[in-house]
Backbone bond lengths (Angstrom), bond angles and torsions (degrees), N, CA, C in turn:
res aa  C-N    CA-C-N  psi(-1)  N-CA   C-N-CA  omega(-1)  CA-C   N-CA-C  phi
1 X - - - 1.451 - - 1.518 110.25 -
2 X 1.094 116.15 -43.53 1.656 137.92 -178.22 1.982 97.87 -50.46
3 X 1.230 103.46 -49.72 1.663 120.06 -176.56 1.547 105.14 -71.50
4 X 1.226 142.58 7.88 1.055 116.36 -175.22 1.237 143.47 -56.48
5 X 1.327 120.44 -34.86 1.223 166.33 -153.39 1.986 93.91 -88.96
6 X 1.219 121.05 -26.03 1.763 136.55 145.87 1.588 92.50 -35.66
7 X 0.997 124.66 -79.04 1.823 133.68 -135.52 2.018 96.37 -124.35
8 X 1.045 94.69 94.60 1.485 110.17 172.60 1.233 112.83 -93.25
9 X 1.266 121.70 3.41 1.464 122.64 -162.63 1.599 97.62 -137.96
10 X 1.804 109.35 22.57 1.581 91.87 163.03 1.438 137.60 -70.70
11 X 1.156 100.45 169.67 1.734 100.07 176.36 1.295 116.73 -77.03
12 X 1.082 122.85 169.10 1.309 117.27 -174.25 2.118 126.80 -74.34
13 X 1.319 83.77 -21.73 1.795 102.55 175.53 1.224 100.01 -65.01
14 X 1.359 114.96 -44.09 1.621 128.57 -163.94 1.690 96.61 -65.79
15 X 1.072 108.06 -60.20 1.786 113.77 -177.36 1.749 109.36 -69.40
16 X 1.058 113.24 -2.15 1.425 99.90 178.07 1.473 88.68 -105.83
17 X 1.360 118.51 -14.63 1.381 102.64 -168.04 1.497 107.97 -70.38
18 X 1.712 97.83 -51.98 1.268 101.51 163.14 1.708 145.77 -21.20
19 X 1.375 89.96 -46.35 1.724 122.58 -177.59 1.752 87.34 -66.12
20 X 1.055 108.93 -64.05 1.342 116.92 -148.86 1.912 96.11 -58.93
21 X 1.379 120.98 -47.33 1.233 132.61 171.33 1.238 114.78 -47.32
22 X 1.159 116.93 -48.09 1.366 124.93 174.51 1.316 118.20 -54.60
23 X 1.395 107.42 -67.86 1.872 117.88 179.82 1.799 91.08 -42.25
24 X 1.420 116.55 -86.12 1.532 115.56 -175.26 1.186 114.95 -4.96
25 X 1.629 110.42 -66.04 1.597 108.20 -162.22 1.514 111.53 -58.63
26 X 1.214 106.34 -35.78 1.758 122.61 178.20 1.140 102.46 -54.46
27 X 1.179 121.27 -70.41 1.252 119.74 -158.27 1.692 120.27 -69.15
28 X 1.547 106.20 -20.31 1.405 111.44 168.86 1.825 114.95 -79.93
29 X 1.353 108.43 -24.00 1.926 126.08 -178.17 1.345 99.64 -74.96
30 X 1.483 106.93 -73.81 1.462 126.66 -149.02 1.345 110.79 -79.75
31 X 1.613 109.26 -35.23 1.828 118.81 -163.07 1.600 116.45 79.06
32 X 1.730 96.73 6.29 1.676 108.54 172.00 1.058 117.95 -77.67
33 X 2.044 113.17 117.97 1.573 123.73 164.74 1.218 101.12 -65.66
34 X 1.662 123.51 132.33 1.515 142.30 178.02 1.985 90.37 -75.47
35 X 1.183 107.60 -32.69 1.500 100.60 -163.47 1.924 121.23 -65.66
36 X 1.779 90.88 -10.33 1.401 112.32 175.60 1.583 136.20 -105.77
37 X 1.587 77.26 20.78 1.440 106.41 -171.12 1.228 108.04 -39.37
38 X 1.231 127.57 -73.93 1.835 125.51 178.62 1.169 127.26 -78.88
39 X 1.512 121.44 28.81 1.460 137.58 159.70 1.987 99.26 -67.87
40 X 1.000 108.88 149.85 1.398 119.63 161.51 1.521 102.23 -60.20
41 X 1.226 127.49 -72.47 1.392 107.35 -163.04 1.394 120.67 -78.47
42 X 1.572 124.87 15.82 0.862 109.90 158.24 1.816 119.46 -106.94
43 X 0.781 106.46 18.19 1.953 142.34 142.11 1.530 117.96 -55.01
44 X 1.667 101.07 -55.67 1.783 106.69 -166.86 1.809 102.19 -78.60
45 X 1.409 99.38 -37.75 1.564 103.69 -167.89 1.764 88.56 -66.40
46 X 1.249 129.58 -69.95 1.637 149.32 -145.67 2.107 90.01 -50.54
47 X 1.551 92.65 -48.96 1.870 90.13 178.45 1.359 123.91 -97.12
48 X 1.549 104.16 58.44 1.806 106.49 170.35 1.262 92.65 -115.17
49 X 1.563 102.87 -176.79 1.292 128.10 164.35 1.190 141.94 -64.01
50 X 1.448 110.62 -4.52 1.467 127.06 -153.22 1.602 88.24 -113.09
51 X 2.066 110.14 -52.44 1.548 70.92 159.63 1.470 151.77 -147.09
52 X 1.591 91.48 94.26 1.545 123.66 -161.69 1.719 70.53 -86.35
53 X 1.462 127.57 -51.79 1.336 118.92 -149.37 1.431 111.52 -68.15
54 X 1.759 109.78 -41.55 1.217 110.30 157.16 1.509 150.80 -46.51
55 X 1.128 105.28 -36.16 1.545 115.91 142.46 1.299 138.51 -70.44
56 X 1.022 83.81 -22.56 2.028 89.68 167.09 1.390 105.84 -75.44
57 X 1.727 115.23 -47.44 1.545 99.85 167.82 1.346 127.37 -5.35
58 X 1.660 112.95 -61.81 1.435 145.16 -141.97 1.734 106.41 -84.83
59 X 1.432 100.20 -30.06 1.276 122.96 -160.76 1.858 92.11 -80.45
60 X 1.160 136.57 148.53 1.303 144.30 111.94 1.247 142.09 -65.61
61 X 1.066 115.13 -51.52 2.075 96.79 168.93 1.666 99.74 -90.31
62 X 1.615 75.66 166.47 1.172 119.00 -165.52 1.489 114.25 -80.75
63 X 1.134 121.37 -29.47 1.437 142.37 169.48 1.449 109.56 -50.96
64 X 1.840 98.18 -60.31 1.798 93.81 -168.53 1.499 114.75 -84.41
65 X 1.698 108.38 -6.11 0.998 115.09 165.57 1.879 118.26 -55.98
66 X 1.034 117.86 -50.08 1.304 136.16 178.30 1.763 114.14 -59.19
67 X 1.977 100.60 -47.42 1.558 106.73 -177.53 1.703 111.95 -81.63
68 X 1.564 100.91 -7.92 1.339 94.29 156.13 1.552 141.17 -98.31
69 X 1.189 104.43 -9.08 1.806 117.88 171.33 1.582 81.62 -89.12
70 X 1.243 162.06 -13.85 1.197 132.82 -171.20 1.659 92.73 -103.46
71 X 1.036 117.60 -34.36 1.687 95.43 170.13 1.449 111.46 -79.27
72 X 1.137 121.88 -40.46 1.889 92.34 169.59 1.437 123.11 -57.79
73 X 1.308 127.07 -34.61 1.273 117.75 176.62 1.671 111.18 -67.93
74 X 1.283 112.36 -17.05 1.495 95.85 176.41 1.496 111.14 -97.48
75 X 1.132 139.87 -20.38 2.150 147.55 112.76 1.564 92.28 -6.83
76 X 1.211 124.24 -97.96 1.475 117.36 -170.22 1.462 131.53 -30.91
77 X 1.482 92.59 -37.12 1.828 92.28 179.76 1.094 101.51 -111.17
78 X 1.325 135.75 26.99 1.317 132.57 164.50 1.902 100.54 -109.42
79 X 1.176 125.44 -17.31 1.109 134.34 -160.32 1.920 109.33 -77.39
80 X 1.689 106.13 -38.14 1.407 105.69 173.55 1.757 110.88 -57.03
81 X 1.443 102.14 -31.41 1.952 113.00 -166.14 1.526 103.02 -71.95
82 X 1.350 115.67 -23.98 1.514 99.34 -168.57 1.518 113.67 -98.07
83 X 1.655 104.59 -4.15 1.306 122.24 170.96 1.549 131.17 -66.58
84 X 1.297 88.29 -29.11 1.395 114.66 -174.77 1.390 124.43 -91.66
């Protein structure tokens, strides 16, 4: 799932499969219903810290592992400014 961005030219089974892999892992990590996807709070839970780790699960290198805790932490501390 982490690789997607490999195969731009999947099929569509392939990308739902994906989807479908994705929601699972969430929902077994996080306790996130995929079906509430565009609820606000399932927004607040999806952008913490807790699970940057969960998606990294998903991830194989080590690199995007890293370029992705560094963009949530800069989401996080950008997140009090837009509140305001």
């Amino acid at each position: 799932i982490g690789e997607v961005y490999n195969n731009p030219t999947a099929t569509k089974e392939e990308r739902k499969r994906w989807q479908s892999a994705l929601d699972k892992h969430l929902r077994k990590k996080m306790k996130l219903k995929p079906m509430t996807r565009m609820n606000g709070n399932f927004a607040r839970k999806l952008m913490s810290r807790e699970t940057v780790d969960a998606v990294c699960d998903l991830i194989k290198c080590e690199k995007r592992h890293e370029a992705l805790r560094e963009l949530m932490d800069l989401y996080l501390n950008m997140k009090p400014v837009w509140r305001s």
